[in-house]
C-alpha positions as CSV (number, residue, x, y, z in Angstrom):
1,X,13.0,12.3,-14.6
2,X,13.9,13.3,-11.2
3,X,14.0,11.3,-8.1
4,X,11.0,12.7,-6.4
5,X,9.0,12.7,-9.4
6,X,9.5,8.7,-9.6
7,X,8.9,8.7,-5.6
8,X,5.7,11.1,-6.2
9,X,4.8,8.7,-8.9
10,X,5.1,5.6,-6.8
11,X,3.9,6.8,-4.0
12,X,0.8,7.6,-5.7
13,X,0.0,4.4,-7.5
14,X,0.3,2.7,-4.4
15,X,-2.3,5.4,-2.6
16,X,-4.4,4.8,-5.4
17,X,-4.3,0.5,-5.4
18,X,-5.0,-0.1,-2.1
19,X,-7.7,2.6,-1.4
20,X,-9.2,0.3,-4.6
21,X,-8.6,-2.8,-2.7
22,X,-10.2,-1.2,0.6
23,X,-13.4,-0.5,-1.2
24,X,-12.6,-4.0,-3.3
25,X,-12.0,-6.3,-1.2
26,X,-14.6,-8.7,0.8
27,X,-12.8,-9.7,3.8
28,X,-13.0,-6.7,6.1
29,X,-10.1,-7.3,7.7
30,X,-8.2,-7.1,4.2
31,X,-9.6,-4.0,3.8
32,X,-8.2,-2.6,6.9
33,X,-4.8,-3.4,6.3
34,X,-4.9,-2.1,2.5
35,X,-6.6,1.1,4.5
36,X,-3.5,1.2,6.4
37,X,-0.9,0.8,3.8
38,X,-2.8,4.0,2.0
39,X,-2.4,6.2,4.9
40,X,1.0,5.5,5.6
41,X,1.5,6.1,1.4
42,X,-0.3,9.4,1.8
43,X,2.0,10.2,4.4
44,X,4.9,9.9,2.1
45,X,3.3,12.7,0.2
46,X,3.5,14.5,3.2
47,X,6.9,14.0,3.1
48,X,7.8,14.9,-0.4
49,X,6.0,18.1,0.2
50,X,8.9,18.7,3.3
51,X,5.8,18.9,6.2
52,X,7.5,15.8,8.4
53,X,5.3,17.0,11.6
54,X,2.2,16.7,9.5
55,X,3.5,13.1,8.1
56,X,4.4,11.6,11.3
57,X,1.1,13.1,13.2
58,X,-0.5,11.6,10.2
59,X,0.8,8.1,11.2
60,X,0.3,8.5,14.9
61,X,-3.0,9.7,14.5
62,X,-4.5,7.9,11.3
63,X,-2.7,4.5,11.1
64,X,-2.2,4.0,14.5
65,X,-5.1,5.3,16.7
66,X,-8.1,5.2,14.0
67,X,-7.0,1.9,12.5
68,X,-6.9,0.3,15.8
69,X,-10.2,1.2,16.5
70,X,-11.8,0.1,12.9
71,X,-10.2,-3.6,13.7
72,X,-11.3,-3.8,17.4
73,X,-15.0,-2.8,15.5
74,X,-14.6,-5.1,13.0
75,X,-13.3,-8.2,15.0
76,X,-15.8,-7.3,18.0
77,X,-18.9,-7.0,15.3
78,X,-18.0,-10.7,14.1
79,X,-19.1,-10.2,10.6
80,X,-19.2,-13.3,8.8
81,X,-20.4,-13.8,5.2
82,X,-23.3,-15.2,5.9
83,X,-24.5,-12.4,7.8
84,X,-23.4,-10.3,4.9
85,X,-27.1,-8.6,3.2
86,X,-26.7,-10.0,-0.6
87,X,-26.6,-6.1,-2.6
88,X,-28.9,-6.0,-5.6
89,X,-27.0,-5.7,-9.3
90,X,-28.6,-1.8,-9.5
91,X,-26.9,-0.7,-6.7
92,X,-23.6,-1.9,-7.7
93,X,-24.0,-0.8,-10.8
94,X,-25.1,2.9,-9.4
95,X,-21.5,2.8,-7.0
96,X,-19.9,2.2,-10.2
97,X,-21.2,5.1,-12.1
98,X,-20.6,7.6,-9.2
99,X,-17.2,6.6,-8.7
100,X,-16.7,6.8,-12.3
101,X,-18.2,10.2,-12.8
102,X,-16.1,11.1,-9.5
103,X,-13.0,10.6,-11.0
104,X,-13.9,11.9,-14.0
105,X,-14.8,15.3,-12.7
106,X,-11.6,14.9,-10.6
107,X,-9.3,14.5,-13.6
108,X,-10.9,17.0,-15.5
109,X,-10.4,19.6,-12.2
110,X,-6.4,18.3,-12.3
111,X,-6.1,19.3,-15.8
112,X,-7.7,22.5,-16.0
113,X,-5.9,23.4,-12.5
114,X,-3.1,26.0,-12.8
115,X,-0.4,25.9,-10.1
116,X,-0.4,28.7,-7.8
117,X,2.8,30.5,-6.5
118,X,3.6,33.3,-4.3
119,X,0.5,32.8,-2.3
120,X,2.0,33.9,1.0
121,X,4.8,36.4,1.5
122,X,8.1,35.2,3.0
123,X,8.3,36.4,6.7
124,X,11.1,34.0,7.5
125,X,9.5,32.4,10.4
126,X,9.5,28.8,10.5
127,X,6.0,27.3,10.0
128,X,7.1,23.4,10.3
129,X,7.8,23.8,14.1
130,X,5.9,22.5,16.9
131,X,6.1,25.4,18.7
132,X,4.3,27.2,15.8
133,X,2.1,24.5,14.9
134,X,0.6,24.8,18.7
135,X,0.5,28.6,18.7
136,X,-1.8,27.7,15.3
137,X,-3.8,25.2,16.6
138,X,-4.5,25.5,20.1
139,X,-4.4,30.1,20.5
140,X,-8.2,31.4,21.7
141,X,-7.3,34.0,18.9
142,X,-6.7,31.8,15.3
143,X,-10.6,30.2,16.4
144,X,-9.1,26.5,15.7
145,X,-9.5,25.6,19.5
146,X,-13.3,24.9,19.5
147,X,-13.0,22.6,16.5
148,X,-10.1,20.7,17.9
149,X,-11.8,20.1,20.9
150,X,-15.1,18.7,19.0
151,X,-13.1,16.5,17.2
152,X,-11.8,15.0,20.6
153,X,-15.4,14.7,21.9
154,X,-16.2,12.9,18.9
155,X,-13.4,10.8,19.1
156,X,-15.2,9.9,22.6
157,X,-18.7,9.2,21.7
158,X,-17.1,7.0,18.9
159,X,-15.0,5.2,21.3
160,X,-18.5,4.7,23.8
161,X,-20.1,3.6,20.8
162,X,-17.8,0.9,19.7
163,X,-18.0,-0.4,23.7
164,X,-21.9,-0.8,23.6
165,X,-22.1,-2.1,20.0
166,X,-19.6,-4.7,21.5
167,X,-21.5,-5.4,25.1
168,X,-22.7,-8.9,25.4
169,X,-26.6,-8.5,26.4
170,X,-27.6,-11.1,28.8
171,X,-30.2,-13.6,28.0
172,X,-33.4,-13.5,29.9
173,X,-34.9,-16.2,31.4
């Protein structure tokens, strides 16, 4: 076995225990962290496929800016167990069969899934650069500028939203 099939391997088992242990575990904290540790796993994949810009925008973006805001939620939300709604047997059980079934159909897609080669022709200009990358993303032409900037607005109205879900209101007299 090669080297980056044992690192593809590991990288994956990791990815796949702690996104278990975000949905698994009670403490919401906890599940941060693990939430955390799965991105920055995912962005070892990124890696091992040779896209660095994509792994380390990945981390910026994902484990750093996103994450930060999930804990300031979660610690300015104060959510205690007892506050936590008791969930009836049935809809566990109903999580349960969906993610089964899920992976199931997701298995069966990775099996029957034949690799695909030679998709693009070789032009021999470098698509891993910034330079490019910007061209891509942010050119009126490629039509990727209108969605990058919704994504920034919603990144805003999230951010206002997490400031009045965590405003004090003051008691009336």
């Amino acid at each position: 076995m090669s080297t980056v099939l044992i690192l593809f391997y590991f990288l994956a088992a990791i990815t796949l225990a702690t996104a278990f242990l975000t949905i698994y575990s009670r403490n919401p904290i906890h599940s941060a962290i693990y939430l955390v540790i799965c991105f920055f796993s995912i962005a070892g994949h990124y890696l091992l496929l040779n896209a660095q810009f994509l792994a380390i925008v990945h981390i910026i973006v994902y484990s750093g800016a996103i994450m930060i805001l999930f804990l300031f939620t979660i610690m300015l939300m104060n959510l205690n167990k007892e506050d936590e709604v008791h969930k009836p047997r049935i809809t566990r059980i109903g999580a349960i069969t969906v993610f089964c079934s899920l992976c199931a159909i997701l298995v069966t897609i990775f099996f029957n899934s034949k690799p695909v080669s030679d998709i693009s022709d070789s032009t021999g200009e470098d698509y891993q650069s910034i330079k490019a990358l910007g061209k891509v993303m942010l050119d009126g032409e490629s039509g990727y500028m209108i969605p990058f900037e919704f994504v920034s607005i919603l990144l805003l109205v999230a951010m206002i939203g997490t400031v009045l879900l965590s405003k004090k209101e003051k008691l009336e007299k």
